[in-house]
C-alpha positions as CSV (number, residue, x, y, z in Angstrom):
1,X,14.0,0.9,19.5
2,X,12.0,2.5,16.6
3,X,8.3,2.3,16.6
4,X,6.3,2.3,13.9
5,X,2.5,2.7,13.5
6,X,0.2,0.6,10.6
7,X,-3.0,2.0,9.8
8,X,-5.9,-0.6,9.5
9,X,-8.0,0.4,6.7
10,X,-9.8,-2.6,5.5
11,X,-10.6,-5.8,7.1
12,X,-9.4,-9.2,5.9
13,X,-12.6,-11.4,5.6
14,X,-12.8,-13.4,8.9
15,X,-11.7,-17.0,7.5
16,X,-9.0,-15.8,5.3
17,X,-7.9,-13.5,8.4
18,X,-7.7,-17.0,10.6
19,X,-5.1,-18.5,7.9
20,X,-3.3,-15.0,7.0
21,X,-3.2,-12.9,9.5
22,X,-4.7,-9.2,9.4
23,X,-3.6,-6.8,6.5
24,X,-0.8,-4.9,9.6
25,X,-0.1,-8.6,10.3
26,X,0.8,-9.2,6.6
27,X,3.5,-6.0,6.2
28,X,5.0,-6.8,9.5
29,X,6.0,-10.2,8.2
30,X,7.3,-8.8,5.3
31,X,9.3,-5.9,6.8
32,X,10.3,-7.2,9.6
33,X,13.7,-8.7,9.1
34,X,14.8,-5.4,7.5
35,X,13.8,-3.4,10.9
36,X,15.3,-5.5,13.5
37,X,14.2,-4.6,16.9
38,X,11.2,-2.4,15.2
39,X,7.9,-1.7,17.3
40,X,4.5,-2.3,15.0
41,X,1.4,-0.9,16.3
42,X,-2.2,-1.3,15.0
43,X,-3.8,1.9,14.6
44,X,-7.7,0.5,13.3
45,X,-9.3,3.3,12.6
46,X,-11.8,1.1,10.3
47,X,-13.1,-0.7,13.3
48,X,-12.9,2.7,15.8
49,X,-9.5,3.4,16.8
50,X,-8.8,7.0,17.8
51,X,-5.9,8.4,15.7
52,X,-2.3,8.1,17.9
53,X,-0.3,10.6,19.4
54,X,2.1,11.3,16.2
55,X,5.2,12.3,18.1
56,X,5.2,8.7,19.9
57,X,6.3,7.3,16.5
58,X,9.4,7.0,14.2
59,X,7.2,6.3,11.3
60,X,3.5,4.9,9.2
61,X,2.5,2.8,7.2
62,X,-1.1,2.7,5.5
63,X,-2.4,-0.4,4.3
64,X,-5.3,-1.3,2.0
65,X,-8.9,-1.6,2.0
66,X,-12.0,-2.2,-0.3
67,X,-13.1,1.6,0.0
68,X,-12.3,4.5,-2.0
69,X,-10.3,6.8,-1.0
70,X,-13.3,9.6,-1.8
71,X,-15.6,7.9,0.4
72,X,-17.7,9.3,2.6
73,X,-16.3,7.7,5.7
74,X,-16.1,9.5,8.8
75,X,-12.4,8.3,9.5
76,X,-10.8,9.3,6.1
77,X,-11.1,13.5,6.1
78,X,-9.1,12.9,9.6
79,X,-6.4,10.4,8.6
80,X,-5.7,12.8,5.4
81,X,-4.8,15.2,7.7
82,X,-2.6,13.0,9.8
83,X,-0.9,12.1,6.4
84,X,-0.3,15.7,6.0
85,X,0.4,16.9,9.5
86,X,2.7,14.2,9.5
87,X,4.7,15.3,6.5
88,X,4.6,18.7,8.0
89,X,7.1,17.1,11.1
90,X,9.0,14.8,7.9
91,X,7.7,11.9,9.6
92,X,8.0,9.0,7.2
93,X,5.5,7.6,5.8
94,X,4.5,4.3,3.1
95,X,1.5,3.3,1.6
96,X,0.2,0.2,0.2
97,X,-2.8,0.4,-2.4
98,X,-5.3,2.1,-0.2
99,X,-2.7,3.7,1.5
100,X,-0.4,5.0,-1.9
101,X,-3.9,6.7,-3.0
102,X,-4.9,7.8,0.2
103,X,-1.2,9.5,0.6
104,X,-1.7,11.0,-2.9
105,X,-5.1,12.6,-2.6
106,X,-4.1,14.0,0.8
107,X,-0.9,15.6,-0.5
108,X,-2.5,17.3,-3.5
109,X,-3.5,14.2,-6.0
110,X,-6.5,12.8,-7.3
111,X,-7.7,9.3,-7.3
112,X,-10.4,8.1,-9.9
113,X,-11.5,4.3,-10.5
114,X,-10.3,3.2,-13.8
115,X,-10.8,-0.9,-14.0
116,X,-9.5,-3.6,-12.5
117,X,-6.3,-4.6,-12.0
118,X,-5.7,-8.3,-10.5
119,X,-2.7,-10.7,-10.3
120,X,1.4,-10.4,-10.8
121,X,2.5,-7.5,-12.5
122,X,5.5,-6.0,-13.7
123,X,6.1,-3.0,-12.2
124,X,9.3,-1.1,-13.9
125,X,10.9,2.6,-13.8
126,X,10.4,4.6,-16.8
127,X,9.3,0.7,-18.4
128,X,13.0,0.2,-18.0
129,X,13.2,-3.8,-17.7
130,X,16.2,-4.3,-15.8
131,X,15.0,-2.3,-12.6
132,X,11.4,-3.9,-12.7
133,X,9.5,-5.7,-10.1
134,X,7.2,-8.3,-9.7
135,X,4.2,-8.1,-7.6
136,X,-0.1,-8.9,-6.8
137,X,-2.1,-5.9,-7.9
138,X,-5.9,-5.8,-6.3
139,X,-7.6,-2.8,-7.5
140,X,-9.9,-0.9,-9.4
141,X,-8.7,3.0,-8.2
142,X,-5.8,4.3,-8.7
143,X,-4.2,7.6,-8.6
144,X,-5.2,10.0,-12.1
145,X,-3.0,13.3,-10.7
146,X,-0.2,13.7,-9.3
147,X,0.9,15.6,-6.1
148,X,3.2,18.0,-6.7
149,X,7.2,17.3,-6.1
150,X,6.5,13.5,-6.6
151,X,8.8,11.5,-8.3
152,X,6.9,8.5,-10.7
153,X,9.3,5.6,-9.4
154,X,7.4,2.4,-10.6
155,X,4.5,2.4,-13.9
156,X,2.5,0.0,-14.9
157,X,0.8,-0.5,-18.7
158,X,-2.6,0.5,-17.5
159,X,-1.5,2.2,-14.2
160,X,1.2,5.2,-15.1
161,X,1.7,6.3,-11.4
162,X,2.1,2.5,-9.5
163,X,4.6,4.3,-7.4
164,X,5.4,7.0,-5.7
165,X,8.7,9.1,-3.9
166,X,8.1,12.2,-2.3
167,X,11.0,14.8,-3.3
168,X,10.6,17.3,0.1
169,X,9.0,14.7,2.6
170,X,10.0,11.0,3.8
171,X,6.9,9.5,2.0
172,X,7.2,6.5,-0.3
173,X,4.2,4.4,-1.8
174,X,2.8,1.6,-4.2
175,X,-0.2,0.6,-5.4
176,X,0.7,-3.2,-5.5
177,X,0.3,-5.6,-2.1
178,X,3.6,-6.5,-1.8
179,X,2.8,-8.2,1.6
180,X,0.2,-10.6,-0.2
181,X,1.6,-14.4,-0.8
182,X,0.0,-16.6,-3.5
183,X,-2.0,-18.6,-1.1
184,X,-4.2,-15.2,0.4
185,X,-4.0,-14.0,-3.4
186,X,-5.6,-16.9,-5.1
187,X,-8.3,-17.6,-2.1
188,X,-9.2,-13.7,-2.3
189,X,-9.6,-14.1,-6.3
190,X,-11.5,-16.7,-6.0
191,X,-13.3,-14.9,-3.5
192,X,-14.4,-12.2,-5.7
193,X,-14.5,-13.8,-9.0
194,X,-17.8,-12.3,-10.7
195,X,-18.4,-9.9,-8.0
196,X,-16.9,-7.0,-7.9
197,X,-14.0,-8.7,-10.1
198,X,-14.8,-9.6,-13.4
199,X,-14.4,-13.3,-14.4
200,X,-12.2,-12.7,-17.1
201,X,-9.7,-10.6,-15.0
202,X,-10.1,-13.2,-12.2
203,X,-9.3,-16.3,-14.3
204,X,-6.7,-14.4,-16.3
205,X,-5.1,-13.2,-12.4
206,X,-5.1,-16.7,-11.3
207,X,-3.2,-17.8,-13.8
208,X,-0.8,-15.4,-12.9
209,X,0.1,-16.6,-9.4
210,X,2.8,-18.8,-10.4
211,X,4.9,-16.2,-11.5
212,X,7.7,-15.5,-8.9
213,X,7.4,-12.5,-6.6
214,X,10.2,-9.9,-5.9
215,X,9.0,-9.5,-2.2
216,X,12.3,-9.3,-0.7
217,X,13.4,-5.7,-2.9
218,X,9.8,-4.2,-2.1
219,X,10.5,-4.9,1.4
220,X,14.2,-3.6,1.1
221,X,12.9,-0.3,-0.1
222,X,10.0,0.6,2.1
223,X,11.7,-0.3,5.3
224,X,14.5,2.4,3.6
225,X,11.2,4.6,3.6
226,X,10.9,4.6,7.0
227,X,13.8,6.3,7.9
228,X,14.8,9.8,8.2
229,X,15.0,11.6,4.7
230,X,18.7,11.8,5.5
231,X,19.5,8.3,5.9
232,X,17.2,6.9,3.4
């Protein structure tokens, strides 16, 4: 059985959390038909937890949160170094928003706000249509450097590096949620229409939700990313 550990970065407000589940709740329902038989663990280390054991897992996954990834939180520095120590053992490892900037700026990257970003998006490789995706962006960082021996596998108009592939390392990432469905999406716009959001994004993002969602090939490919380099 392969166990897997999900990194709790940010907390889902408690009334939307009752309806959708936590954010490790939210990729486990996306991935979890493409690991069959798969262990998720919580690892919270925004509400406390102590970092795991790394060895006692086959894989991570870091999810999102509203901090920056160059905050001055006292559990960021560590989990950087996890992220790195990890690669070190070619651990695999995926991140989601948050997570995809956290794994960049630990690995040799550099994360800077640059606007917001709210709604479906189209996502594509080297803005090649036919190998594009669909899916909700929530965010105002994203990453300005790359690391180095990083392959740009997904670009966006106004976010170059959406996502990421790590030539040396089993490390895979996006900036997008794709474990967000339309019903969390539009009650968190709504949310946070005016503040932090701007009204304009928010109304433009909501009128986005309609639009149909390639879930199902983002969960393909980061449950890929959780195995071995060689079998990926």
């Amino acid at each position: 059985m392969k166990k897997y550990g999900i990194f709790e970065t940010g907390n889902v407000k408690s009334h939307l959390r009752q309806k959708y589940g936590s954010y490790p709740e939210m990729v486990k329902d996306l991935i979890g038909d493409q690991l069959p038989g798969s262990r998720f663990d919580t690892i919270s280390v925004v509400n406390g937890d102590d970092l795991p054991v790394m060895t006692d897992y086959d894989g991570f996954i870091y999810m999102g949160s509203r901090f920056s990834v160059y905050d001055d939180l006292t559990w960021i520095a560590p989990v950087k170094q996890f992220i790195r120590d990890a690669a070190e053992r070619s651990i695999p490892q995926v991140g989601i928003c948050f997570g995809h900037q956290l794994m960049a700026e630990a690995l040799g990257g550099k994360v800077e706000p640059k606007g917001w970003i709210v709604g479906a998006q189209l996502y594509s490789r080297d803005d090649c249509s036919e190998d594009s995706v669909t899916a909700y962006a929530y965010h105002r960082d994203q990453v300005t450097r790359l690391p180095d021996n990083v392959e740009v596998i997904l670009t966006h108009q106004h976010c170059p590096y959406a996502g990421l592939r790590y030539r040396d390392i089993p490390a895979y990432s996006v900036q997008f949620h794709p474990e967000f469905g339309p019903g969390f999406m539009g009650e968190l716009i709504e949310m946070t229409a005016g503040n932090p959001v701007d009204e304009d994004v928010a109304a433009s993002a909501l009128a986005s939700l309609e639009r149909p969602l390639d879930r199902g090939v983002i969960a393909e490919k980061i449950a890929r990313a959780l195995l071995p380099l060689a079998d990926q």
